[in-house]
PQR file with spaces between the fields and no chain letter, atoms N, CA, C, O and H, PARSE charges and radii, in Angstrom:
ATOM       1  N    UNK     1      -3.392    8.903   23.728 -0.4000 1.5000
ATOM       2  CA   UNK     1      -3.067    8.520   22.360 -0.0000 2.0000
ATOM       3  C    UNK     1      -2.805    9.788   21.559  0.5500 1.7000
ATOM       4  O    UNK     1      -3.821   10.262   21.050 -0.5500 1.4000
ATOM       5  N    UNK     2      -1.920   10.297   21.384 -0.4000 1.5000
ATOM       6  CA   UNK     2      -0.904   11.133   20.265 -0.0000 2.0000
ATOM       7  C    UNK     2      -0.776   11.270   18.968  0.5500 1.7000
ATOM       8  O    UNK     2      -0.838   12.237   18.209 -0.5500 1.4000
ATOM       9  H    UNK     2      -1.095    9.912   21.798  0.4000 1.0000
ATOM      10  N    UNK     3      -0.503    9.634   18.776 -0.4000 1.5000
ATOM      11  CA   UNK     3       0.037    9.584   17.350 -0.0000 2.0000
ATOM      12  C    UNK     3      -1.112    8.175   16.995  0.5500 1.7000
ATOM      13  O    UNK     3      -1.859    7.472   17.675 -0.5500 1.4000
ATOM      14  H    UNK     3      -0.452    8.849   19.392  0.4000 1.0000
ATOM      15  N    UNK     4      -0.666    8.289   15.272 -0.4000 1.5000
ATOM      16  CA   UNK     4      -1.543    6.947   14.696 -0.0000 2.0000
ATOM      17  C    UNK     4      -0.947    6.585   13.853  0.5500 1.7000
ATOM      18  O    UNK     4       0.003    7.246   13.435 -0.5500 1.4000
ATOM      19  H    UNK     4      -0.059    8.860   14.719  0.4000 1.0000
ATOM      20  N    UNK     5      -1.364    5.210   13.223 -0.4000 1.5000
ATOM      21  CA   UNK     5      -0.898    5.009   12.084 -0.0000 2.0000
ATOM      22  C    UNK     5      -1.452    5.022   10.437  0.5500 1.7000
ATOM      23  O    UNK     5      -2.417    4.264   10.346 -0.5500 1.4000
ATOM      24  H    UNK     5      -2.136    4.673   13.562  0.4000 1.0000
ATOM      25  N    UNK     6      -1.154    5.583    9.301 -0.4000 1.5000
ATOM      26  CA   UNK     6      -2.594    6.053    8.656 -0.0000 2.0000
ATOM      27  C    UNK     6      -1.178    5.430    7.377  0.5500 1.7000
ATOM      28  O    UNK     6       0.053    5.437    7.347 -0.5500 1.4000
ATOM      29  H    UNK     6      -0.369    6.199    9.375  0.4000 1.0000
ATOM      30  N    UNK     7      -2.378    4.931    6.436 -0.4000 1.5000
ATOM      31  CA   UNK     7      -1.807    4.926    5.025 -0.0000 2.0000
ATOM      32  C    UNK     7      -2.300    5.825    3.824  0.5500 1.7000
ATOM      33  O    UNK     7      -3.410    5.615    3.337 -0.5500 1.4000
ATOM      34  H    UNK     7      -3.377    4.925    6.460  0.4000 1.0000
ATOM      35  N    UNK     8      -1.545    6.746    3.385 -0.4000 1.5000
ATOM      36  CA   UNK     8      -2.094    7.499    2.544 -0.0000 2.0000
ATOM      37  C    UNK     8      -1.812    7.660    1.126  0.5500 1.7000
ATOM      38  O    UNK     8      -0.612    7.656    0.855 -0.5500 1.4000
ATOM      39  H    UNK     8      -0.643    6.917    3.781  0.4000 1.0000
ATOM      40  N    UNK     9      -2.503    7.780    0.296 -0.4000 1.5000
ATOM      41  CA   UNK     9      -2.252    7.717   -1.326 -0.0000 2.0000
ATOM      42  C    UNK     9      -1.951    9.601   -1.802  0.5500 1.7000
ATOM      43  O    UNK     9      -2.565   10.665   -1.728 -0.5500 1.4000
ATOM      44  H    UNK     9      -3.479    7.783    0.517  0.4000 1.0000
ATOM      45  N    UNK    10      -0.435    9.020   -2.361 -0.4000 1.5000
ATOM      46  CA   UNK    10      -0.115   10.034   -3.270 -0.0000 2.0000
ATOM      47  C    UNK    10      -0.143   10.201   -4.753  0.5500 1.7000
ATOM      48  O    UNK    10       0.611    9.620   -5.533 -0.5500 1.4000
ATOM      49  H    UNK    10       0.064    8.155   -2.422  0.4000 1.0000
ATOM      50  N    UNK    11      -1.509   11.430   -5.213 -0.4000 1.5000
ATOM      51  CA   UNK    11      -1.774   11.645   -5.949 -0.0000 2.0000
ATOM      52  C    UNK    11      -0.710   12.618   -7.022  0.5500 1.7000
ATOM      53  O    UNK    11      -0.045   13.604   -6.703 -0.5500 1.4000
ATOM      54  H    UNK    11      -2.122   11.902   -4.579  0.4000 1.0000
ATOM      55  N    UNK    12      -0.820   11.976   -8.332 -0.4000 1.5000
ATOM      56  CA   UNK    12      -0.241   13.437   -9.304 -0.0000 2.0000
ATOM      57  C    UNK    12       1.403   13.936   -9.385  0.5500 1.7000
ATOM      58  O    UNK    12       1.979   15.005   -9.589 -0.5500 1.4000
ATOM      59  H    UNK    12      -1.360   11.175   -8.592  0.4000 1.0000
ATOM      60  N    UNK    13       1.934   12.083   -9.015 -0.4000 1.5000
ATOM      61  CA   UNK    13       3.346   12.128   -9.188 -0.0000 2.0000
ATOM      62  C    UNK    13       3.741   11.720  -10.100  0.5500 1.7000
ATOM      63  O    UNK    13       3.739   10.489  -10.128 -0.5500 1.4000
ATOM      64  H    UNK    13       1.466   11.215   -8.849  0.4000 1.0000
ATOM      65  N    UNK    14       4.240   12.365  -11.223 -0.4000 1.5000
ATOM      66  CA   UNK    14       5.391   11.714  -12.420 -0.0000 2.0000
ATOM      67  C    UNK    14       4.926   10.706  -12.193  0.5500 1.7000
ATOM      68  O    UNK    14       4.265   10.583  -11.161 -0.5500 1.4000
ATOM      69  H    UNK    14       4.242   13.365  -11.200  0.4000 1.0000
ATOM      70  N    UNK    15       5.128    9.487  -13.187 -0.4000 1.5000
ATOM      71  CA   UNK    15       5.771    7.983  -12.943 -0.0000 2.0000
ATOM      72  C    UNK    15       7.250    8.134  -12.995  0.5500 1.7000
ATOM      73  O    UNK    15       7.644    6.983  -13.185 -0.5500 1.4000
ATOM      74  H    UNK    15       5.665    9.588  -14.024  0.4000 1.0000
ATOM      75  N    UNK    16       8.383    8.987  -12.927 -0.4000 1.5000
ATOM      76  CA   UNK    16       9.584    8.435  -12.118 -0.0000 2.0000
ATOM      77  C    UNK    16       9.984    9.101  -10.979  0.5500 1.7000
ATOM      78  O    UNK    16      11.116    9.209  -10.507 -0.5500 1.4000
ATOM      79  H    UNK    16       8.063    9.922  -12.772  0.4000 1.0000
ATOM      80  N    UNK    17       8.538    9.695  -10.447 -0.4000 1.5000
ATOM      81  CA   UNK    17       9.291   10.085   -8.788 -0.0000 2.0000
ATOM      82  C    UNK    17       7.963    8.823   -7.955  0.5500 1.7000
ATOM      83  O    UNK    17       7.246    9.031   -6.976 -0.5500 1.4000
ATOM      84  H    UNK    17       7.618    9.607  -10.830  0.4000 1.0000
ATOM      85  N    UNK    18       8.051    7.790   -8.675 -0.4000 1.5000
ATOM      86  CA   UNK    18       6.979    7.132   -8.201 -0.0000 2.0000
ATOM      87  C    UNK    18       8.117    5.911   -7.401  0.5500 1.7000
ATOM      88  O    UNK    18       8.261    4.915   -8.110 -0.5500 1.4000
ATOM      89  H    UNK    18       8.633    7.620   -9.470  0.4000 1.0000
ATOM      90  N    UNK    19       8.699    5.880   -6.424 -0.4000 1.5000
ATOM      91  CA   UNK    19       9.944    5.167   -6.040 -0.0000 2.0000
ATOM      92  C    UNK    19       9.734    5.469   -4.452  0.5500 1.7000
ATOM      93  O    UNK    19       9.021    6.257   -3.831 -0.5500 1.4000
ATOM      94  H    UNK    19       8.583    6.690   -5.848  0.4000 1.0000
ATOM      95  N    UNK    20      10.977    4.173   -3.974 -0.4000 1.5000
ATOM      96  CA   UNK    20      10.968    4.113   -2.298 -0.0000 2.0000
ATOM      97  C    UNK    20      11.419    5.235   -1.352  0.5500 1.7000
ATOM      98  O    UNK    20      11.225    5.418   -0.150 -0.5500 1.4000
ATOM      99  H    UNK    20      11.556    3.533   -4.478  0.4000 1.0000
ATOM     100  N    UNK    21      12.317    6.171   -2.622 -0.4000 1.5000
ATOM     101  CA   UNK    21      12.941    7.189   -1.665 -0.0000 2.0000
ATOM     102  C    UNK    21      11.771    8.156   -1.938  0.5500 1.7000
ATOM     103  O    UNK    21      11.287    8.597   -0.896 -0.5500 1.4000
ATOM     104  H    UNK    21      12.474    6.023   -3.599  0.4000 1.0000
ATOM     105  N    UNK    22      11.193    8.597   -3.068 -0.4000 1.5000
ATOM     106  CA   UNK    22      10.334    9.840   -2.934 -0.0000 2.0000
ATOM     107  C    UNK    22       9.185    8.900   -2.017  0.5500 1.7000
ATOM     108  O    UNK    22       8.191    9.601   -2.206 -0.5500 1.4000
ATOM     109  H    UNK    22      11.586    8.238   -3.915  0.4000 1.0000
ATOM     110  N    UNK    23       8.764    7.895   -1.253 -0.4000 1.5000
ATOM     111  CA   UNK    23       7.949    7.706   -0.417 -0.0000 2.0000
ATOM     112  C    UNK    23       8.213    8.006    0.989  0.5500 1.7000
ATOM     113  O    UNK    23       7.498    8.340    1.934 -0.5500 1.4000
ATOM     114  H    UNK    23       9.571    7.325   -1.099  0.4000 1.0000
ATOM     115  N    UNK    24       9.644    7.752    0.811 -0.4000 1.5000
ATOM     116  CA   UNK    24      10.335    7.588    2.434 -0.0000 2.0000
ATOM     117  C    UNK    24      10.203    9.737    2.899  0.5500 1.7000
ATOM     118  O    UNK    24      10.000   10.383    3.927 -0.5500 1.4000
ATOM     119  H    UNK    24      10.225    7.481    0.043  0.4000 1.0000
ATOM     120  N    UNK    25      10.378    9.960    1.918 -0.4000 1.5000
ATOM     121  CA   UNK    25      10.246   11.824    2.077 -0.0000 2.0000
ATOM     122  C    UNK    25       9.454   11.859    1.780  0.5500 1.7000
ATOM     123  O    UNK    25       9.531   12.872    1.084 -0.5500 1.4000
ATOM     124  H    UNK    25      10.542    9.436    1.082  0.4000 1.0000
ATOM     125  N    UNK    26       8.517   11.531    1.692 -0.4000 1.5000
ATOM     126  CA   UNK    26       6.462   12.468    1.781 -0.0000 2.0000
ATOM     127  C    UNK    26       6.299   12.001    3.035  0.5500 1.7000
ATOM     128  O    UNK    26       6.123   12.734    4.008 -0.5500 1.4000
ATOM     129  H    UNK    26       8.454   10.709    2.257  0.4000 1.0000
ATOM     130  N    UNK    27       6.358   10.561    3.077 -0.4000 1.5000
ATOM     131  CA   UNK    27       6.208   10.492    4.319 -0.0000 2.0000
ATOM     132  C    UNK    27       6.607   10.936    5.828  0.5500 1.7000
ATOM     133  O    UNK    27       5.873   11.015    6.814 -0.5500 1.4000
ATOM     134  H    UNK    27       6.501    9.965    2.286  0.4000 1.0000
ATOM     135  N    UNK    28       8.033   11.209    5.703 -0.4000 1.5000
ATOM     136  CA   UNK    28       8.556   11.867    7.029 -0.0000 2.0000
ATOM     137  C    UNK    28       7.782   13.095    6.591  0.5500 1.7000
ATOM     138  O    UNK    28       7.840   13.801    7.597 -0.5500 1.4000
ATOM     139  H    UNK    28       8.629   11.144    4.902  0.4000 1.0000
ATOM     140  N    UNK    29       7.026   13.824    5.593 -0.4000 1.5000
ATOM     141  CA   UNK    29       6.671   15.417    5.691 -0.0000 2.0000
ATOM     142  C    UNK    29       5.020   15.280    6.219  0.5500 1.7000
ATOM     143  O    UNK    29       4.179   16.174    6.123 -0.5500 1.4000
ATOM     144  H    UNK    29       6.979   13.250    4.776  0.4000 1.0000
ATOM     145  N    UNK    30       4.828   14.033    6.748 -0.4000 1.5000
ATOM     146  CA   UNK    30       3.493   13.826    6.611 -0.0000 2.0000
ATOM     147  C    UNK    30       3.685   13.486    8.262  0.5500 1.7000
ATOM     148  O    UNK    30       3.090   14.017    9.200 -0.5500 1.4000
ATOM     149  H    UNK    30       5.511   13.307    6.827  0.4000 1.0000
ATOM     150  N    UNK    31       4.866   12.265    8.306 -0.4000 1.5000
ATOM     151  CA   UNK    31       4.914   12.286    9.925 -0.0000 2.0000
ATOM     152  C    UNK    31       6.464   11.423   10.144  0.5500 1.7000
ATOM     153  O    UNK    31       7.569   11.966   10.153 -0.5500 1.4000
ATOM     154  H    UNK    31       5.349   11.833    7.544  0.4000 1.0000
ATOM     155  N    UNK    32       6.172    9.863   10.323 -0.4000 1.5000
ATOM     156  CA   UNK    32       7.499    9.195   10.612 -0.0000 2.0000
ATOM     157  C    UNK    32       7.069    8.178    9.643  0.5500 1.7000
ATOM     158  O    UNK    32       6.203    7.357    9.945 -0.5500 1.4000
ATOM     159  H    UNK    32       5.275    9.421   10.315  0.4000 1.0000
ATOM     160  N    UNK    33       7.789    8.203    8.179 -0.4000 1.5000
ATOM     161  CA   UNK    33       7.842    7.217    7.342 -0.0000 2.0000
ATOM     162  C    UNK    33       7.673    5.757    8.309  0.5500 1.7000
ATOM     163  O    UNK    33       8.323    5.681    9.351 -0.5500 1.4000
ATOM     164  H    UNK    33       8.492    8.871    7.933  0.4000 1.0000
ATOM     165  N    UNK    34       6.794    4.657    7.902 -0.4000 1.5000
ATOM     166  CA   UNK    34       6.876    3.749    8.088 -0.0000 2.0000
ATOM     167  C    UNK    34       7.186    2.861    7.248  0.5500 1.7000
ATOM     168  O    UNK    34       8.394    2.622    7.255 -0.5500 1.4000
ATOM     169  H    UNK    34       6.267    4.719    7.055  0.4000 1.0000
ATOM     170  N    UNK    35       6.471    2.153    6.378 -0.4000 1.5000
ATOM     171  CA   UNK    35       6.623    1.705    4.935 -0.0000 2.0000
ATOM     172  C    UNK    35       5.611    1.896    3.810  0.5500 1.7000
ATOM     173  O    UNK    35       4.498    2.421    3.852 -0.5500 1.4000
ATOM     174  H    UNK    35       5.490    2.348    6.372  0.4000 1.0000
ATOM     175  N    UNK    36       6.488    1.155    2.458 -0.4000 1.5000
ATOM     176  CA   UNK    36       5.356    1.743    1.350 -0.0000 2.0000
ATOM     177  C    UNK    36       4.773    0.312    0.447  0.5500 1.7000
ATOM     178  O    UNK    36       5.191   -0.817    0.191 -0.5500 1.4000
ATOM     179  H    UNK    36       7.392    0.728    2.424  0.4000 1.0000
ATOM     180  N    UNK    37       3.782    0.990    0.214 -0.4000 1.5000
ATOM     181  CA   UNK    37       3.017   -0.713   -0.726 -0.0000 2.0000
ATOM     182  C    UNK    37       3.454   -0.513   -1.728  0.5500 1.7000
ATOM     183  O    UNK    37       3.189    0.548   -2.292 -0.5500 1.4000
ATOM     184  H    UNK    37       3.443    1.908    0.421  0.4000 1.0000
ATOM     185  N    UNK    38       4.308   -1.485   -2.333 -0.4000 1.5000
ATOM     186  CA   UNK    38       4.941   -1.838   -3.452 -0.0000 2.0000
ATOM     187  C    UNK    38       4.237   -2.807   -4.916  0.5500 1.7000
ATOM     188  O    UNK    38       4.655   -3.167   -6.017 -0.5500 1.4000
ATOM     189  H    UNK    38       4.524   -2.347   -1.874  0.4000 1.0000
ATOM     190  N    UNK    39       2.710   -2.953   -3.974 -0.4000 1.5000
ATOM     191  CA   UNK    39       1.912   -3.886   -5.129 -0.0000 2.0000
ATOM     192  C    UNK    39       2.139   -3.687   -6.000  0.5500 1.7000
ATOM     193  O    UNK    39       2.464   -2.501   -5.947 -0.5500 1.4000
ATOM     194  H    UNK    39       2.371   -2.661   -3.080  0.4000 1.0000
ATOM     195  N    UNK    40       2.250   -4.052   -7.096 -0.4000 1.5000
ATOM     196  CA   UNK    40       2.198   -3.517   -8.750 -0.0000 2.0000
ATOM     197  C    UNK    40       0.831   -2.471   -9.541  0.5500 1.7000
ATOM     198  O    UNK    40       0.867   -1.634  -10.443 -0.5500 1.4000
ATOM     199  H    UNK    40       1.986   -5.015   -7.139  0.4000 1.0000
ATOM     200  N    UNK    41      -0.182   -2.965   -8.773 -0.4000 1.5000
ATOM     201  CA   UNK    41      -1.374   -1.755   -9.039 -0.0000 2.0000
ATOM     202  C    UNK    41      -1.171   -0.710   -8.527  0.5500 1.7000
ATOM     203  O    UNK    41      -1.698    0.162   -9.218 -0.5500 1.4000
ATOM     204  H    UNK    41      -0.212   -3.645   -8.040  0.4000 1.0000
ATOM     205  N    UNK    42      -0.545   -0.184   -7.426 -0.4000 1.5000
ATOM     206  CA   UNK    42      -0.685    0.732   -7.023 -0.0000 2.0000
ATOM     207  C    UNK    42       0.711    1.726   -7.609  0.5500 1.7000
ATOM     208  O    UNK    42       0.790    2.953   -7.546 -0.5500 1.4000
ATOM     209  H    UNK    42      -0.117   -0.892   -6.865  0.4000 1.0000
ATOM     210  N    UNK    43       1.767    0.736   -8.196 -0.4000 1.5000
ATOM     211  CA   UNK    43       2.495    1.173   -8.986 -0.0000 2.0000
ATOM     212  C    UNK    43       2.628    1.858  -10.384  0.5500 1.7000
ATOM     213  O    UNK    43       3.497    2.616  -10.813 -0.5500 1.4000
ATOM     214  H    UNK    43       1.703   -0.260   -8.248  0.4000 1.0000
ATOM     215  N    UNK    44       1.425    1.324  -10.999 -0.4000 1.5000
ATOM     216  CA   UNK    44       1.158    1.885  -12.452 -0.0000 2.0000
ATOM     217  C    UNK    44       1.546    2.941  -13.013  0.5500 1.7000
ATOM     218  O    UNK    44       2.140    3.007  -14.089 -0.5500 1.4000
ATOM     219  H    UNK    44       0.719    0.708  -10.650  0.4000 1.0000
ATOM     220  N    UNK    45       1.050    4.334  -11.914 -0.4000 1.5000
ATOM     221  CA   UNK    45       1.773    5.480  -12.314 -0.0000 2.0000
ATOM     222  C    UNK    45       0.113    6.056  -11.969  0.5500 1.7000
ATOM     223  O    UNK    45      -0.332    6.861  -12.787 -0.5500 1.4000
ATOM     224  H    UNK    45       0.567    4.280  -11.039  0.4000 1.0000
ATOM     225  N    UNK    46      -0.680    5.711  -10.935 -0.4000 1.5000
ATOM     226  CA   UNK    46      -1.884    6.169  -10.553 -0.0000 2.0000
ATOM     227  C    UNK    46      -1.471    6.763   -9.013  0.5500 1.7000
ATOM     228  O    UNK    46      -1.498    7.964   -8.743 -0.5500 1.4000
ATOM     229  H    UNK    46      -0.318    5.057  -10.270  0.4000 1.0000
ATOM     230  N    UNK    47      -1.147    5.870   -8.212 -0.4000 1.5000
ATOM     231  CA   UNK    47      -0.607    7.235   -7.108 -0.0000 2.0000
ATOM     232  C    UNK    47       0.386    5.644   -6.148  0.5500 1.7000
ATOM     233  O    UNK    47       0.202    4.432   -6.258 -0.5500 1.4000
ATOM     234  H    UNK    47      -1.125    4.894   -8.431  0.4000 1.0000
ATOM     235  N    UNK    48       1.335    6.399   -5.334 -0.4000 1.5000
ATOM     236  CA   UNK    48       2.379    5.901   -4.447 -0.0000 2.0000
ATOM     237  C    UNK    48       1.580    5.826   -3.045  0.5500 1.7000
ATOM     238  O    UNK    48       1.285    6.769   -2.311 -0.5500 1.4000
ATOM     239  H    UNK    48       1.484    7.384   -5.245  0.4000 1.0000
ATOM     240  N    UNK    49       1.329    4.554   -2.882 -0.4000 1.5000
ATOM     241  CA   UNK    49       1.032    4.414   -0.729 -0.0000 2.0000
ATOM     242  C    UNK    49       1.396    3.942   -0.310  0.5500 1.7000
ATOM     243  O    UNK    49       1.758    2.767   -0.386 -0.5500 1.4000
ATOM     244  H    UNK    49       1.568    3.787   -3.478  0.4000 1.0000
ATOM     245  N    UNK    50       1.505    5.322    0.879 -0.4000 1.5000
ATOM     246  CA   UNK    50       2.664    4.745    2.176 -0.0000 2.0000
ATOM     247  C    UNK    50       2.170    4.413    3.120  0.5500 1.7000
ATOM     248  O    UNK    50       1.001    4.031    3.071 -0.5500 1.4000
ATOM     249  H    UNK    50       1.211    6.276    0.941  0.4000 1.0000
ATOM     250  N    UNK    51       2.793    4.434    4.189 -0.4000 1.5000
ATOM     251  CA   UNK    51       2.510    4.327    5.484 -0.0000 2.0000
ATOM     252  C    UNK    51       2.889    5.193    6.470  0.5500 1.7000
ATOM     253  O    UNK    51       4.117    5.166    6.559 -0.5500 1.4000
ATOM     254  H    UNK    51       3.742    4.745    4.229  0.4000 1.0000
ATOM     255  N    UNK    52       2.397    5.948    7.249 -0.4000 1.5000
ATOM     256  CA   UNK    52       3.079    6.978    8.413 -0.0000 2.0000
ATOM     257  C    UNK    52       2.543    7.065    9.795  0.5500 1.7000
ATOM     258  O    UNK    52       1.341    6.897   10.003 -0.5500 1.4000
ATOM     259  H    UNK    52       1.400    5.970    7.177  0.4000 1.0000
ATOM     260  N    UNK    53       3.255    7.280   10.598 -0.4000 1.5000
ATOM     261  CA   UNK    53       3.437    7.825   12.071 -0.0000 2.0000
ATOM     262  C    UNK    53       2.791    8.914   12.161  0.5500 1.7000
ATOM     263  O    UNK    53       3.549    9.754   12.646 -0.5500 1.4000
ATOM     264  H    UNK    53       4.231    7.416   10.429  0.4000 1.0000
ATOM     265  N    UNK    54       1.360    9.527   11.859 -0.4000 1.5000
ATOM     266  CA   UNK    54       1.183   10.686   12.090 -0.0000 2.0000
ATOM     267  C    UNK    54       0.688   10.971   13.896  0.5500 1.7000
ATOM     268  O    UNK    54      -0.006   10.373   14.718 -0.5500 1.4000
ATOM     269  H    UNK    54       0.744    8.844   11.465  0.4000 1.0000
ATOM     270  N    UNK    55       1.707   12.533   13.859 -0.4000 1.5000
ATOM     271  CA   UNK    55       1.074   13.311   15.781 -0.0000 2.0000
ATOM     272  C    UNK    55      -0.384   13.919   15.160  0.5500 1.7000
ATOM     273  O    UNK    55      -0.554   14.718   14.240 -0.5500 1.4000
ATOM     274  H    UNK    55       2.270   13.019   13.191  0.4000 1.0000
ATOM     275  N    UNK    56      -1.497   13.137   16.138 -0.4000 1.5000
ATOM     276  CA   UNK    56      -2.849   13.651   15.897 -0.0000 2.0000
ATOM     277  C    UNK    56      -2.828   15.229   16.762  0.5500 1.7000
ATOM     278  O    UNK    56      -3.513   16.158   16.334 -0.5500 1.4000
ATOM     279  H    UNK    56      -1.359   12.488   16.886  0.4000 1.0000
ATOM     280  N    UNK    57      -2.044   15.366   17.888 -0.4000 1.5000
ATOM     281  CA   UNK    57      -2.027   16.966   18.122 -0.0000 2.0000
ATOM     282  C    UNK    57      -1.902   18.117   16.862  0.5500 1.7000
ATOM     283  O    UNK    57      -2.511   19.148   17.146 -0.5500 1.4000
ATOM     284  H    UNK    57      -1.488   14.612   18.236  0.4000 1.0000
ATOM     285  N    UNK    58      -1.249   18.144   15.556 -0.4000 1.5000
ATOM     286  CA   UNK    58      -0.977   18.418   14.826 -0.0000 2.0000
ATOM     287  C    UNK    58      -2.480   18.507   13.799  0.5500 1.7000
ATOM     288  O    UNK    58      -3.308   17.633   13.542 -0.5500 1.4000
ATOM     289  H    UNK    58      -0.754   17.306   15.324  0.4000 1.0000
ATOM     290  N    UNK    59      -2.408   19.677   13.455 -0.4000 1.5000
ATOM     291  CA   UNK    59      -3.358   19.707   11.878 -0.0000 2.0000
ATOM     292  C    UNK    59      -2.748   19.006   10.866  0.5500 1.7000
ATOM     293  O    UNK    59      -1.540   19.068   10.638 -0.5500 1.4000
ATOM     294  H    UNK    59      -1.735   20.387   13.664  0.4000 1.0000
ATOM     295  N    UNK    60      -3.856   18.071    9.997 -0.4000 1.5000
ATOM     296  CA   UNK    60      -3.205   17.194    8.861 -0.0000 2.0000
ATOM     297  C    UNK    60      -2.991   18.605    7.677  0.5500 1.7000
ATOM     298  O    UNK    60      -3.365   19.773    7.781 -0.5500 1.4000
ATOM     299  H    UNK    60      -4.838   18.020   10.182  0.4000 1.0000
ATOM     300  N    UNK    61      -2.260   17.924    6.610 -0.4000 1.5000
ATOM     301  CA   UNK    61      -1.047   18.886    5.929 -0.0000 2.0000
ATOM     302  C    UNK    61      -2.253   17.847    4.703  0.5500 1.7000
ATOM     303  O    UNK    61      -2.606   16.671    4.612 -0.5500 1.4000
ATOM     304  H    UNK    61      -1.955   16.975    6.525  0.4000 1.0000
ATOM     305  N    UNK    62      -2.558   19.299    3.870 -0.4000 1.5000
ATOM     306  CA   UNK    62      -3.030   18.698    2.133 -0.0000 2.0000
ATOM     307  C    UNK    62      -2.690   18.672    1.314  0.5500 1.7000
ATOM     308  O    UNK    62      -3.312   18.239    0.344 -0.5500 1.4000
ATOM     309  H    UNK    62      -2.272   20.255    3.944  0.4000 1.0000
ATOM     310  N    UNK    63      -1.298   19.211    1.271 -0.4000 1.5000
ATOM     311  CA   UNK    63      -0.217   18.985    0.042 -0.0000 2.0000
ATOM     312  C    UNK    63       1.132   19.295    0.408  0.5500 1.7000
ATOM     313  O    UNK    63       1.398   19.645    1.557 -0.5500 1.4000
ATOM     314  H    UNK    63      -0.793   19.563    2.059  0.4000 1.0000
ATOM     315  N    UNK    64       2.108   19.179   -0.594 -0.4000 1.5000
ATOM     316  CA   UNK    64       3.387   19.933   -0.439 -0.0000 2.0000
ATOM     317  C    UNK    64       4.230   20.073   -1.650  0.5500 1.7000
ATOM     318  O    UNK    64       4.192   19.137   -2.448 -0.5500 1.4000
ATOM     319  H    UNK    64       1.892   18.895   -1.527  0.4000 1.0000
ATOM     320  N    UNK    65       4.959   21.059   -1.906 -0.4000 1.5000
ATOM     321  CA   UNK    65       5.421   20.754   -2.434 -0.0000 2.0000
ATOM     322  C    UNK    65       7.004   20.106   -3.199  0.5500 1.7000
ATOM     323  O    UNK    65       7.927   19.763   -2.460 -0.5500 1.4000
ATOM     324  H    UNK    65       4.990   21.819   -1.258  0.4000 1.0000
ATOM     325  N    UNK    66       7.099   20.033   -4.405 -0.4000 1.5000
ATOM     326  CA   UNK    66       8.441   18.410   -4.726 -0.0000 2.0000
ATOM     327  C    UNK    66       8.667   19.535   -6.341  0.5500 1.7000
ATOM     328  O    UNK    66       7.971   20.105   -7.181 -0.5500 1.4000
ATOM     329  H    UNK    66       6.349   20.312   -5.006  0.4000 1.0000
ATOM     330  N    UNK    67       9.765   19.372   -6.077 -0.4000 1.5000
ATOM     331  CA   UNK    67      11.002   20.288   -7.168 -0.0000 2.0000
ATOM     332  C    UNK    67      11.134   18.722   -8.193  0.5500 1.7000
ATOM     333  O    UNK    67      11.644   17.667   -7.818 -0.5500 1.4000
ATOM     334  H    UNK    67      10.331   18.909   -5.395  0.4000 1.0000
ATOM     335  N    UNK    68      10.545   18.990   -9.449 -0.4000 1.5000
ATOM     336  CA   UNK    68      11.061   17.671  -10.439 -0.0000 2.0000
ATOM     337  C    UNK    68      11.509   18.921  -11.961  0.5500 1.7000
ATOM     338  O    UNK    68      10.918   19.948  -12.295 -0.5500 1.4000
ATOM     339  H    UNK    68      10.130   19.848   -9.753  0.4000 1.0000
ATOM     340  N    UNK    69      12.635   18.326  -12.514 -0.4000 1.5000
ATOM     341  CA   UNK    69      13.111   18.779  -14.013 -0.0000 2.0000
ATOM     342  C    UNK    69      13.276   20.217  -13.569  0.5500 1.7000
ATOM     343  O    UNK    69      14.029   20.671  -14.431 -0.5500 1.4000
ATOM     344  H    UNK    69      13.115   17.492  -12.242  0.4000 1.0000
ATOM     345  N    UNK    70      12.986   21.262  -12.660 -0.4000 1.5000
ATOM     346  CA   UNK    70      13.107   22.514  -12.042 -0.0000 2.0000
ATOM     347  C    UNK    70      12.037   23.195  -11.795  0.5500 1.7000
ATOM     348  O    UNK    70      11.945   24.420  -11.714 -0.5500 1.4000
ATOM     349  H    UNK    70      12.374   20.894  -11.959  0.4000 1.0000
ATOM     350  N    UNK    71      10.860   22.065  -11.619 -0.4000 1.5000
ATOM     351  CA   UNK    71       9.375   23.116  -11.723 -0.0000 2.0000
ATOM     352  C    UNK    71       9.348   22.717  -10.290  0.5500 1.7000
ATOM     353  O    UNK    71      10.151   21.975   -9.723 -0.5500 1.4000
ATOM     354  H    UNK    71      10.935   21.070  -11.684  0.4000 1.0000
ATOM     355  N    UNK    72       8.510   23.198   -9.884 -0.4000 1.5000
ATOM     356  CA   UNK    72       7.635   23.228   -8.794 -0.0000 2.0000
ATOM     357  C    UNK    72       6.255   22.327   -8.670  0.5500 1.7000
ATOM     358  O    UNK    72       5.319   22.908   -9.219 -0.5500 1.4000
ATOM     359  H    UNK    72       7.858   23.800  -10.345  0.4000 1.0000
ATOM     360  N    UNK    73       5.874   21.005   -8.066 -0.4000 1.5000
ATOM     361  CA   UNK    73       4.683   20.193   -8.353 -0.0000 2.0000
ATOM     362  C    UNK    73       3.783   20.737   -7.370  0.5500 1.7000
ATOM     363  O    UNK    73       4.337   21.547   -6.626 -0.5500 1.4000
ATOM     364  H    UNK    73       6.635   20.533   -7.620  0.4000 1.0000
ATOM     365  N    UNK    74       2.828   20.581   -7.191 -0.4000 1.5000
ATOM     366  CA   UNK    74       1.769   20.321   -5.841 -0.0000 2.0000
ATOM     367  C    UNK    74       1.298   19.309   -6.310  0.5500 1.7000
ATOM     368  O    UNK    74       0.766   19.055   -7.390 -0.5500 1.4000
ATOM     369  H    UNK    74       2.378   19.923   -7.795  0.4000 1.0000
ATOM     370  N    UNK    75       1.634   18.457   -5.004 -0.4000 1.5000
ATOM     371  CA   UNK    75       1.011   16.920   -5.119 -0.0000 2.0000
ATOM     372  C    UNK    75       0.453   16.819   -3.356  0.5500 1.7000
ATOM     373  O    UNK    75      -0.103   15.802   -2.941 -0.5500 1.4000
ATOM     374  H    UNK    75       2.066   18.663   -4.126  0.4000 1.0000
């Protein structure tokens, strides 16, 4: 066993990079986008969760960072 499947909450994003495409790219940076929960609570503008393909050979990753308005975030 290699890989898993893990859902993880992204903290400390804008509410308008809070969307399917900025999920579909955290997630491939995390592992192999799977899908994202679209509930409405989790939408508020408190954090975006996805779903991913992570390789457990691999050290997990604690942030990264996302270019918004021209700054630089760590989320």
């Amino acid at each position: 066993m290699h890989s898993g499947d893990f859902w993880a909450r992204v903290y400390d994003l804008p509410l308008k990079l809070i969307y399917d495409v900025m999920a579909m790219k955290l997630g491939n940076n995390l592992g192999t986008f799977m899908e994202v929960d679209n509930k409405e609570g989790n939408r508020m503008g408190k954090f975006l969760r996805l779903k991913a393909t992570v390789d457990l050979r691999k050290p997990l990753k604690q942030g990264t960072m996302v270019k918004y308005q021209g700054k630089d975030l760590q989320i």
